[in-house]
Backbone as JSON Lines, residues from 0, in Angstrom:
{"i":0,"aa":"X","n":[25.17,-40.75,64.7],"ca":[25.51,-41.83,63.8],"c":[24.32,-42.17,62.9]}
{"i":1,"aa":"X","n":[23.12,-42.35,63.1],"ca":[22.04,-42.6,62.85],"c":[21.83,-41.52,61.71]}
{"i":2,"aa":"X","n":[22.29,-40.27,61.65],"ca":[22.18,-38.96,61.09],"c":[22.55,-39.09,59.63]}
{"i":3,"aa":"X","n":[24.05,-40.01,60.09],"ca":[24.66,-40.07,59.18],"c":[24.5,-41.13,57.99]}
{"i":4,"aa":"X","n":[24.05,-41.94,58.88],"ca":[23.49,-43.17,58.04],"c":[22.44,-42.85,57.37]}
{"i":5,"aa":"X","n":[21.76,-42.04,57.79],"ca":[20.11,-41.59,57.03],"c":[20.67,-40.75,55.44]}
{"i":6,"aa":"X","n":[21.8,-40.06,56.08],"ca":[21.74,-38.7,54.84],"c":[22.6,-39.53,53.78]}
{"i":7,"aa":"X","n":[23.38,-41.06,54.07],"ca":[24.01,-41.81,53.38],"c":[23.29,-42.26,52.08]}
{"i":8,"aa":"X","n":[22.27,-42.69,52.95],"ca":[21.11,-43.91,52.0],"c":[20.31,-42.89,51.57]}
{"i":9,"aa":"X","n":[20.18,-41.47,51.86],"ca":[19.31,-40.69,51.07],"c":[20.19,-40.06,49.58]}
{"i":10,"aa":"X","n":[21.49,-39.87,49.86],"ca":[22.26,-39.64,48.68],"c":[22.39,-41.07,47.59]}
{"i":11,"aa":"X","n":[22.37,-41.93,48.65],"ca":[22.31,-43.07,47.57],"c":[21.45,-43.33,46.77]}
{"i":12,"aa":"X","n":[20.29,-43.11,47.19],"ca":[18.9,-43.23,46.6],"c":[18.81,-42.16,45.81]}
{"i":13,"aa":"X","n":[19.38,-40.63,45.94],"ca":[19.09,-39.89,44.95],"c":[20.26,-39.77,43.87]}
{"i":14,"aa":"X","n":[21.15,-40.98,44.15],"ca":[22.46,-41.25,42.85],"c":[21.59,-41.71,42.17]}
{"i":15,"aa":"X","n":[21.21,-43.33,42.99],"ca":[20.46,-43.99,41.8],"c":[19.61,-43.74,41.2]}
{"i":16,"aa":"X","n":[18.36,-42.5,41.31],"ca":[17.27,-42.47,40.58],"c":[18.12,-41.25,39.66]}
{"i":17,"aa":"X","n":[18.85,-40.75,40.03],"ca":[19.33,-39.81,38.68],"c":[20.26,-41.02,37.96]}
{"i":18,"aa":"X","n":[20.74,-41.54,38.0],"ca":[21.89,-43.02,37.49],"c":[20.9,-43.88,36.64]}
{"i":19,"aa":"X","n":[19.62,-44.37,37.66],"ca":[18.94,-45.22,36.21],"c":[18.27,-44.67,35.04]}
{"i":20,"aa":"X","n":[17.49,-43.76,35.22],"ca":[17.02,-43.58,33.75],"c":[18.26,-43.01,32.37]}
{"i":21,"aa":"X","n":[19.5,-42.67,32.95],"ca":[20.24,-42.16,31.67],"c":[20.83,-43.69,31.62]}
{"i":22,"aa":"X","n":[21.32,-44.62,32.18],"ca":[21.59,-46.01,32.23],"c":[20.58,-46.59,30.97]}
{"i":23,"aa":"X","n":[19.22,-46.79,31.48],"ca":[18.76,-47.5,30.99],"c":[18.19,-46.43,29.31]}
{"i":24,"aa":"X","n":[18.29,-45.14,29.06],"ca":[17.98,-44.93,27.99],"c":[19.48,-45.08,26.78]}
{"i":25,"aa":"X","n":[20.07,-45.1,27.73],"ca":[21.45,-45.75,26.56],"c":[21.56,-47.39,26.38]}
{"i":26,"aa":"X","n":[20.82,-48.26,26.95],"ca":[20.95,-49.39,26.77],"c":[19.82,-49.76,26.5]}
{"i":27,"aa":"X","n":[18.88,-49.44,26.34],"ca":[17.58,-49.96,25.78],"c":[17.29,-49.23,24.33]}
{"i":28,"aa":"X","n":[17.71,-48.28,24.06],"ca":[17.7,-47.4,22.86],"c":[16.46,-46.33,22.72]}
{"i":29,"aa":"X","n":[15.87,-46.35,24.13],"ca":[14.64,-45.29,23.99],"c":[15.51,-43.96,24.22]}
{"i":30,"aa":"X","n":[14.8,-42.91,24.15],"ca":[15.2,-41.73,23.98],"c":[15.11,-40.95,25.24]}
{"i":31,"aa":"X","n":[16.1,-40.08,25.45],"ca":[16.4,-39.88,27.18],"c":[15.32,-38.22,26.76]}
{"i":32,"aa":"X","n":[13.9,-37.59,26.98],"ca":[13.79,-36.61,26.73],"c":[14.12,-34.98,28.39]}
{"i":33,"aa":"X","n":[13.85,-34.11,28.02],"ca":[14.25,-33.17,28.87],"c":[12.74,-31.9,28.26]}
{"i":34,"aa":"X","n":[12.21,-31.17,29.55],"ca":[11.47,-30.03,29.66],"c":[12.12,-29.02,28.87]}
{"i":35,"aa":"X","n":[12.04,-28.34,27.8],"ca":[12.48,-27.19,26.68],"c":[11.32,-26.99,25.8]}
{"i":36,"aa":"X","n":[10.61,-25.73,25.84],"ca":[10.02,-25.46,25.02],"c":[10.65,-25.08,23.33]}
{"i":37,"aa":"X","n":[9.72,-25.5,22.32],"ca":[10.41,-25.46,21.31],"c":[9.8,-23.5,20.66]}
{"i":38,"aa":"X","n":[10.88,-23.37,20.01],"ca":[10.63,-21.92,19.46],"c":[9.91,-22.3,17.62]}
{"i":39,"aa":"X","n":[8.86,-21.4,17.11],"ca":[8.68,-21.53,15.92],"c":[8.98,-20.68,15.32]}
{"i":40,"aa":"X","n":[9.65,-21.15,14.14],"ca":[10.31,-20.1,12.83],"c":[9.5,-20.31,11.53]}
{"i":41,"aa":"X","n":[9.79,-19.85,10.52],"ca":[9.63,-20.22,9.44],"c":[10.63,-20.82,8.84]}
{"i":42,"aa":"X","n":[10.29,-21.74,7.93],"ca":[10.91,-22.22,6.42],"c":[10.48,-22.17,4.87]}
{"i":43,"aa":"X","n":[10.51,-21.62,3.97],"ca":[10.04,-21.59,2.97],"c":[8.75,-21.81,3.02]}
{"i":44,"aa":"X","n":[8.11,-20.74,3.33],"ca":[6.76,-20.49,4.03],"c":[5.82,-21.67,4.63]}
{"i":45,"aa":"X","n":[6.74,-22.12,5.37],"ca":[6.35,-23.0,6.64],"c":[6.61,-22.47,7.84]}
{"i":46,"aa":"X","n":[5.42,-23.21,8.62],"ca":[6.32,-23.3,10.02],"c":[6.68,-24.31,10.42]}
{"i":47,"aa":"X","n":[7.87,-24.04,11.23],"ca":[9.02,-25.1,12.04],"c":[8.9,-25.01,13.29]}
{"i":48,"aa":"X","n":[9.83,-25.95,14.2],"ca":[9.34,-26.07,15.37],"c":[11.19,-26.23,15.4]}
{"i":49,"aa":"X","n":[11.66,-25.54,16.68],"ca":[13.67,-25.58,16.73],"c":[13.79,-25.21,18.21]}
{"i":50,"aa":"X","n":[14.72,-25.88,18.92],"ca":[15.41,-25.62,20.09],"c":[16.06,-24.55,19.99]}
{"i":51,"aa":"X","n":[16.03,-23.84,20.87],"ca":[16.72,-22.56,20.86],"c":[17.55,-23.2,21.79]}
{"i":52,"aa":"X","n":[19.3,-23.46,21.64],"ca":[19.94,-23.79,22.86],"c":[20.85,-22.28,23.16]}
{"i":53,"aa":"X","n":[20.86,-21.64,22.59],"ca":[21.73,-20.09,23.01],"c":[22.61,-20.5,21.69]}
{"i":54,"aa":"X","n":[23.51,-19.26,22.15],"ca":[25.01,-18.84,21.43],"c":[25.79,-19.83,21.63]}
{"i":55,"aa":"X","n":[26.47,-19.96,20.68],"ca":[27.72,-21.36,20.96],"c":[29.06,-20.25,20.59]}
{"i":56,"aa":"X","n":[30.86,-20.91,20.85],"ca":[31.72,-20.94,19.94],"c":[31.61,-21.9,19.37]}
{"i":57,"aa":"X","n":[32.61,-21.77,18.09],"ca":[32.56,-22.64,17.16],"c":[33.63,-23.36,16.91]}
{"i":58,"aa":"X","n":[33.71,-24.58,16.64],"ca":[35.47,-25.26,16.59],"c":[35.88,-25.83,15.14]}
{"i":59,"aa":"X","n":[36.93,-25.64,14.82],"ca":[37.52,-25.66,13.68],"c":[36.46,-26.89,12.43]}
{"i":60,"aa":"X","n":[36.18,-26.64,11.34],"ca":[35.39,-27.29,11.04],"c":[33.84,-27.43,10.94]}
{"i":61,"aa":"X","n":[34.07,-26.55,11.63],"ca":[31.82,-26.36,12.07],"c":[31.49,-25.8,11.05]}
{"i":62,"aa":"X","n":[30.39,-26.11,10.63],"ca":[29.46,-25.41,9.26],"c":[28.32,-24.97,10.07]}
{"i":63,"aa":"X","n":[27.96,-24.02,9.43],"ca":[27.08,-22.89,9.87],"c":[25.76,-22.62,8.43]}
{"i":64,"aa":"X","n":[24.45,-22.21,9.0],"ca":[23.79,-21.93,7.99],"c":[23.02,-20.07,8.78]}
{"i":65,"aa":"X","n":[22.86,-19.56,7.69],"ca":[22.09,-18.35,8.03],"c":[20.75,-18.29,8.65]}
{"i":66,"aa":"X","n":[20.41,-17.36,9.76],"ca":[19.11,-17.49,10.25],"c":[18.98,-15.79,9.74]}
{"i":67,"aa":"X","n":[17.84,-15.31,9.72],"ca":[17.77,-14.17,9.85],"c":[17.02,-13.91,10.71]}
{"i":68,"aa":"X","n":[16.74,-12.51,11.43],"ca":[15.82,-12.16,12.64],"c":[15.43,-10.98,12.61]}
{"i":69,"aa":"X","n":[14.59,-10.65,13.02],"ca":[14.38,-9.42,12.85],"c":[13.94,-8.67,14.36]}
{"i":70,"aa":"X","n":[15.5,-8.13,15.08],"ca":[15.15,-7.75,16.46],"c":[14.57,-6.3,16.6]}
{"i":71,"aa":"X","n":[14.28,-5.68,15.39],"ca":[13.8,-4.13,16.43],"c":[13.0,-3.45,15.62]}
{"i":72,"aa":"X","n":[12.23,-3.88,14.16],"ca":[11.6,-3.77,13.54],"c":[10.69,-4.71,12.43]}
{"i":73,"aa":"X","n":[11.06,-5.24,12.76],"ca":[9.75,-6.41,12.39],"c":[8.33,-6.48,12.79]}
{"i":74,"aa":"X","n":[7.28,-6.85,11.33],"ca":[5.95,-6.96,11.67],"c":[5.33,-7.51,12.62]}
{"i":75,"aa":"X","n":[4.44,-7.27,13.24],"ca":[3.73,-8.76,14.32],"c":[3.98,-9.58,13.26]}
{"i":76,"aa":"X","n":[4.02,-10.79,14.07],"ca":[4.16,-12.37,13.92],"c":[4.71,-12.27,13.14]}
{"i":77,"aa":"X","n":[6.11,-11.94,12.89],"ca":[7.7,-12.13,12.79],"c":[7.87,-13.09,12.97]}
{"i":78,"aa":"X","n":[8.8,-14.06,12.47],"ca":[9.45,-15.34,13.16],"c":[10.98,-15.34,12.49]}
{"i":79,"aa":"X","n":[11.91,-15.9,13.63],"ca":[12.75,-16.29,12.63],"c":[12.76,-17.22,11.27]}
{"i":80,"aa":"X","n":[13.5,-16.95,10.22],"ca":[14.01,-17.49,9.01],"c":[15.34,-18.37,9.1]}
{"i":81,"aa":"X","n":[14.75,-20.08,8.28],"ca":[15.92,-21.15,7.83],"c":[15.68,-21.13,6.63]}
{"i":82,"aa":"X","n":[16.64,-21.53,6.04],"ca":[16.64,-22.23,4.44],"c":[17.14,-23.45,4.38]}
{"i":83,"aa":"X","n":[17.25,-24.57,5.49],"ca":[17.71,-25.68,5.22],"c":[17.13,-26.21,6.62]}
{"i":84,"aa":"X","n":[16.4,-28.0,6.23],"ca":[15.79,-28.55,7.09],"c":[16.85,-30.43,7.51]}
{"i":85,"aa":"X","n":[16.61,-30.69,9.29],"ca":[16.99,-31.96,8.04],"c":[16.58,-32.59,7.39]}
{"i":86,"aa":"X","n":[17.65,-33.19,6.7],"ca":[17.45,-34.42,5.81],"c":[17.91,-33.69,4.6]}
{"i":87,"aa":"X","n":[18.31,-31.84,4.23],"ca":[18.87,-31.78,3.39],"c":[20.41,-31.9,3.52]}
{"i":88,"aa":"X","n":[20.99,-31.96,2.06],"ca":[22.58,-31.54,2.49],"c":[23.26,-30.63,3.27]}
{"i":89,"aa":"X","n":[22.57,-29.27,2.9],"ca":[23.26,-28.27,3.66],"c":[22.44,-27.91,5.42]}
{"i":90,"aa":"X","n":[22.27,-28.92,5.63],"ca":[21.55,-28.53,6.99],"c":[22.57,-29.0,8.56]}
{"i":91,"aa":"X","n":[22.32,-28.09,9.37],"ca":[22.98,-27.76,10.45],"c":[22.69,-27.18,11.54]}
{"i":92,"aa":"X","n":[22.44,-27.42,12.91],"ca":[21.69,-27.14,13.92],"c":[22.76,-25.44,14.58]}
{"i":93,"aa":"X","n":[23.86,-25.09,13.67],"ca":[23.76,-23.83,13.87],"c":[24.3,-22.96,13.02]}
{"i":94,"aa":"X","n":[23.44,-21.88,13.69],"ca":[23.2,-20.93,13.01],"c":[24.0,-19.51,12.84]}
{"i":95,"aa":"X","n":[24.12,-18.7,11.82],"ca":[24.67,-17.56,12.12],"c":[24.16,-16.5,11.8]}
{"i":96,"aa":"X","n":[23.9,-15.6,12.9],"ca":[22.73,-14.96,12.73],"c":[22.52,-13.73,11.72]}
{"i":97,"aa":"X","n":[21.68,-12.99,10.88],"ca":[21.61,-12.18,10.06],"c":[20.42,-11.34,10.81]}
{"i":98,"aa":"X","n":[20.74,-10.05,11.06],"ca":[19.73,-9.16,11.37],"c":[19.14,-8.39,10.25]}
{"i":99,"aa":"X","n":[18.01,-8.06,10.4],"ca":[16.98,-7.72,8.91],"c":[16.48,-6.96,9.78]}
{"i":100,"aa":"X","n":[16.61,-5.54,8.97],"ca":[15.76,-4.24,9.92],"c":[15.17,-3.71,8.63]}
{"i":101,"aa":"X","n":[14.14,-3.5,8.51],"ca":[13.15,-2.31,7.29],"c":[13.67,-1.31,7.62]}
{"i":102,"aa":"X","n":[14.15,-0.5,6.29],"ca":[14.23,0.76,6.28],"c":[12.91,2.08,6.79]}
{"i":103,"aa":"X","n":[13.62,2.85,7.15],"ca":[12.64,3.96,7.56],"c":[11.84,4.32,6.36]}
{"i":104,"aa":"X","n":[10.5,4.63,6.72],"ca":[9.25,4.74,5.81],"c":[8.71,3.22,4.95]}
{"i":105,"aa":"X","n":[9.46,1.96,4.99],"ca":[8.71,1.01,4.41],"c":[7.69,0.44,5.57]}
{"i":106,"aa":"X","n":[6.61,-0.07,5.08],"ca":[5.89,-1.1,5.78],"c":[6.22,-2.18,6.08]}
{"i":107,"aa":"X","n":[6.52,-2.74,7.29],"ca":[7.02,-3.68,7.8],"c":[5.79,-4.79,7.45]}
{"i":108,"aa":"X","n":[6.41,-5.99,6.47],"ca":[5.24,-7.18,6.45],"c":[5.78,-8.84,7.33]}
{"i":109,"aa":"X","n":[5.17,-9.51,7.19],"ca":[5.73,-10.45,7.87],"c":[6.41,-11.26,6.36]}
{"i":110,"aa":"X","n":[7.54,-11.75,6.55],"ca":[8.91,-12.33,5.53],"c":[8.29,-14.06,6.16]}
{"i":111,"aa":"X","n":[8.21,-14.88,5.32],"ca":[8.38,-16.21,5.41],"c":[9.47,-17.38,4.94]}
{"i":112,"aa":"X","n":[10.29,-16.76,3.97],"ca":[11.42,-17.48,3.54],"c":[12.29,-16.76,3.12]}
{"i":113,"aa":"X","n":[13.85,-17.26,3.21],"ca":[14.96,-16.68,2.69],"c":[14.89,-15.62,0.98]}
{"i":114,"aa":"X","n":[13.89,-16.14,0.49],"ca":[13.85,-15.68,-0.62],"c":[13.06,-14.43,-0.77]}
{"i":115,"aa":"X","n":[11.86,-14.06,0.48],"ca":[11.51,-13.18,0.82],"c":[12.25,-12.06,1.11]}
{"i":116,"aa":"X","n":[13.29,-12.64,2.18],"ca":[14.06,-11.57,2.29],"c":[15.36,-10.82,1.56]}
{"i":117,"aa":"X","n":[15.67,-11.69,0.85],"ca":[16.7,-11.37,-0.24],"c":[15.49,-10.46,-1.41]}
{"i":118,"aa":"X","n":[14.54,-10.6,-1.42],"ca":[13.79,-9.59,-2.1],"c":[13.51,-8.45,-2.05]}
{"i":119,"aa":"X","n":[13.13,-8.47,-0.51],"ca":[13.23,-7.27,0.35],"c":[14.12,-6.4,0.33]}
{"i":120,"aa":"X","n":[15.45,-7.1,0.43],"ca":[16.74,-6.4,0.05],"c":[17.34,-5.83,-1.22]}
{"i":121,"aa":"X","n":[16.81,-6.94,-2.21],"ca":[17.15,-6.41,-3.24],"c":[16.4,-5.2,-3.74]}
{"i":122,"aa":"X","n":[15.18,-5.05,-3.67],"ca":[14.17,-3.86,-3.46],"c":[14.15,-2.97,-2.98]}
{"i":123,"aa":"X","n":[15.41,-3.08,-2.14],"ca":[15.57,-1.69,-1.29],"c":[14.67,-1.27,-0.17]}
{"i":124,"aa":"X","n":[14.21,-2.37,0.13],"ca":[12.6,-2.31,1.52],"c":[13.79,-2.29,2.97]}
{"i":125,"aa":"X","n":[15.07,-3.18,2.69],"ca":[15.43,-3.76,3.83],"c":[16.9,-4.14,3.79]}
{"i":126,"aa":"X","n":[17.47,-4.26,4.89],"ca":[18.87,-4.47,4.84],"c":[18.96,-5.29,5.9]}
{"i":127,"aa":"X","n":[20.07,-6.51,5.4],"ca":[20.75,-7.97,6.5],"c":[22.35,-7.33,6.64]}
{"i":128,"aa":"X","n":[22.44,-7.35,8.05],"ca":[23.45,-7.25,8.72],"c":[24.28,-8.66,9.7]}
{"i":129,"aa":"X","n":[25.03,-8.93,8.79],"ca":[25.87,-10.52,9.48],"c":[25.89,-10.04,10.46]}
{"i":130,"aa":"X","n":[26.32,-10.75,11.76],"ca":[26.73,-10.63,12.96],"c":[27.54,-11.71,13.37]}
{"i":131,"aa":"X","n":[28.69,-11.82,14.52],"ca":[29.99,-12.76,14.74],"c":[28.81,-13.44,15.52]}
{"i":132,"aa":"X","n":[27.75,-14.14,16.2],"ca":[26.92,-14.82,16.87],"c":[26.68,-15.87,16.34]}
{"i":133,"aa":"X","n":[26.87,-17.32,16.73],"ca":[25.96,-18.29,16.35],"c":[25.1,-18.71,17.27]}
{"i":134,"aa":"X","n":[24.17,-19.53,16.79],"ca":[23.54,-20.05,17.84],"c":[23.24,-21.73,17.56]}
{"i":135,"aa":"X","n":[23.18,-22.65,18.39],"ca":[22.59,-23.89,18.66],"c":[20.98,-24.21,18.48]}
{"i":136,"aa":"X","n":[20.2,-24.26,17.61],"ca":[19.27,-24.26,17.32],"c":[18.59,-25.43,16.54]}
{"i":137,"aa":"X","n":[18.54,-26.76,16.9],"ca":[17.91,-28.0,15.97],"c":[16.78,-27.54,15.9]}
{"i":138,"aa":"X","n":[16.58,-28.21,14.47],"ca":[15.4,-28.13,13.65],"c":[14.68,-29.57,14.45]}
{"i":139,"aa":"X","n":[13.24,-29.43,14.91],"ca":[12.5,-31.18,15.24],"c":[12.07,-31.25,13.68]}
């Protein structure tokens, strides 16, 4: 009986300490945070700082913006590519992904903005391949 009473008040105690802090960050208005390292990309030759949350589906209505990546030929210090931050209009925490591979015999350089790479392409250095993938990715 005693056993039972112990493992009672130990579940209770570990309701409530998971129960108060999301309690009290919705009623006090502080911000509930969580352990996630952030991934850095570029933006119009910046760097950014973005949650990588994975692949999502998408539900009727969702707007999407292009990332590009470059998985199997890209320069060192590659990063992914945005063209929209918030606070603009067209901005959106997901993404749909564009793969960017250099053609055989170009020099792979490191790309910093969308406009880079549409150069690349248009130049004939490089080719973007859509892909059906989005991903969940906020911009901080």
């Amino acid at each position: 009986m005693r056993r039972i009473a112990a493992l009672l008040a130990a579940l209770a105690a570990l309701s409530l300490a998971l129960a108060v802090p999301a309690l009290a960050a919705a009623g006090d208005g502080s911000v509930k945070t969580f352990n996630r390292g952030a991934t850095l990309g570029y933006y119009r030759d910046q760097i950014v700082s973005y949650y990588d949350l994975g692949p999502v589906k998408l539900a009727g209505g969702n707007r999407v913006a292009p990332i590009w990546v470059f998985p199997s030929n890209g320069a060192a210090g590659q990063r992914n590519i945005i063209d929209t931050v918030p606070g603009q209009k067209g901005y959106t925490p997901l993404w749909a992904v564009r793969l960017v591979t250099w053609k055989d015999g170009v020099s792979a350089r490191v790309l910093r903005s969308a406009a880079a790479v549409k150069k690349a392409v248009a130049s004939g250095e490089a080719t973007v391949k859509a892909t059906p993938i989005v991903v969940n990715c906020p911009v901080l």
